[in-house]
C-alpha positions in Angstrom: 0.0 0.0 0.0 2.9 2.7 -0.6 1.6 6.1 -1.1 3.9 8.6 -2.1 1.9 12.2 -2.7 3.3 15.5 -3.9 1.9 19.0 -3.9 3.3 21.6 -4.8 2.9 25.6 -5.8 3.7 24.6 -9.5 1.1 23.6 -12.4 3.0 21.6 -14.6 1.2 20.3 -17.8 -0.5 17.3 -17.4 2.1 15.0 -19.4 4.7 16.0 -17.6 2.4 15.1 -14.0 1.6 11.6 -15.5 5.4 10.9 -16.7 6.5 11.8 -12.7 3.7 9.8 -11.3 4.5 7.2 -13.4 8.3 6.7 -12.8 7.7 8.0 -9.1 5.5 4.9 -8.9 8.1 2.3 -10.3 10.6 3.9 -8.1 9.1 3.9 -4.8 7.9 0.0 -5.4 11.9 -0.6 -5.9 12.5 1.2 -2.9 10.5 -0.5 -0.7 10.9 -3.8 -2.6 7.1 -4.1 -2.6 5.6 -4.5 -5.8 4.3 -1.6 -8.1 0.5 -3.5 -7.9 0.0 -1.7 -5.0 1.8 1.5 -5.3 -0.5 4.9 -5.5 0.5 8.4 -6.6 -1.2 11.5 -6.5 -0.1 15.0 -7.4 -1.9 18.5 -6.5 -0.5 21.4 -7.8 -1.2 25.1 -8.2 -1.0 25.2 -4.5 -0.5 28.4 -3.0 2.5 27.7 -0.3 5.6 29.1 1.0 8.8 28.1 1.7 11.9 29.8 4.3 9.1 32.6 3.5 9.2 32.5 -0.5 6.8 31.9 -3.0 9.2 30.6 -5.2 8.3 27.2 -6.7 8.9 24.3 -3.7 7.0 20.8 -3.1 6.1 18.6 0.0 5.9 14.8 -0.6 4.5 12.7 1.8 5.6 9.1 1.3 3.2 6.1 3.4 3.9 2.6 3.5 3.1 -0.5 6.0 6.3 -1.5 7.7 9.8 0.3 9.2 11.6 2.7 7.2 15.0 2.2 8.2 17.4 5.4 8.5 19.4 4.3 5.0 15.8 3.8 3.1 15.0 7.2 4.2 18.2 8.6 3.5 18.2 6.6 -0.1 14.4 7.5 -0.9 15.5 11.4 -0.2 17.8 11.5 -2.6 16.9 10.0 -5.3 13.0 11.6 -5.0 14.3 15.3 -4.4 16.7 14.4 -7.7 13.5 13.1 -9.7 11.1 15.8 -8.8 14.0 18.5 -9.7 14.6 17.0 -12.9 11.0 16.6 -13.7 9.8 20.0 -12.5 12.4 22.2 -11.8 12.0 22.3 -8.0 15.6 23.0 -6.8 15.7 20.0 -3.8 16.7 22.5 -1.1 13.0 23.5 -1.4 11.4 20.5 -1.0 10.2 18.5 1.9 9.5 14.9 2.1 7.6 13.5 5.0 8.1 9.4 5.8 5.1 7.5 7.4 5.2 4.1 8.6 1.4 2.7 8.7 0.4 -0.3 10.6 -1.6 -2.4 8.6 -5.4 -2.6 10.4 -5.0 1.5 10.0 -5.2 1.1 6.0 -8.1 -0.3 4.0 -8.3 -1.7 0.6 -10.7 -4.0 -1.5 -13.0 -3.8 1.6 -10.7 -5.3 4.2 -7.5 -4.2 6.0 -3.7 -4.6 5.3 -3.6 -6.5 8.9 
């Protein structure tokens, strides 16, 4: 059940929003060694937000998944997402924030049951 959401003050054509999602999706399923099945993205943008109070173009991600994160993964996942999102939308990576969440699994529903 990863999740891994961005929003984000920009409004990037819609292409360019499914090409991210799409190898955002792959990634993070490679990350976590889970597979891509069960992976879901979603992007808001044309959010009106600030950043080190700026108005310049920044992004927080919020990344959700059943299970530890462990300080490397994190580290790992950081790195290669900030990269990813400031290739794909020109978001320099010191002005984005990711957010990690572990989940337990009787906390997140699917097909009308619970991951535990």
């Amino acid at each position: 059940m990863p999740l891994i959401k961005l929003q984000t003050s920009i409004q990037p054509e819609p292409v360019q929003v499914e090409k991210l999602l799409k190898a955002l999706s792959g990634a993070l399923a490679q990350h976590l060694s889970k597979s891509e099945s069960y992976v879901m993205t979603a992007f808001e943008g044309g959010i009106p937000m600030t950043f080190a109070g700026s108005m310049d173009p920044c992004c927080y991600v919020e990344i959700k998944s059943i299970g530890q994160f462990s300080s490397s993964q994190t580290q790992a996942m950081s790195k290669a997402f900030c990269e990813q999102i400031e290739s794909a939308l020109g978001i320099p990576k010191k002005r984005i924030y990711i957010e990690f969440s572990d989940a337990k699994g009787y906390l997140w529903g699917w097909n009308g049951t619970t991951f535990g």
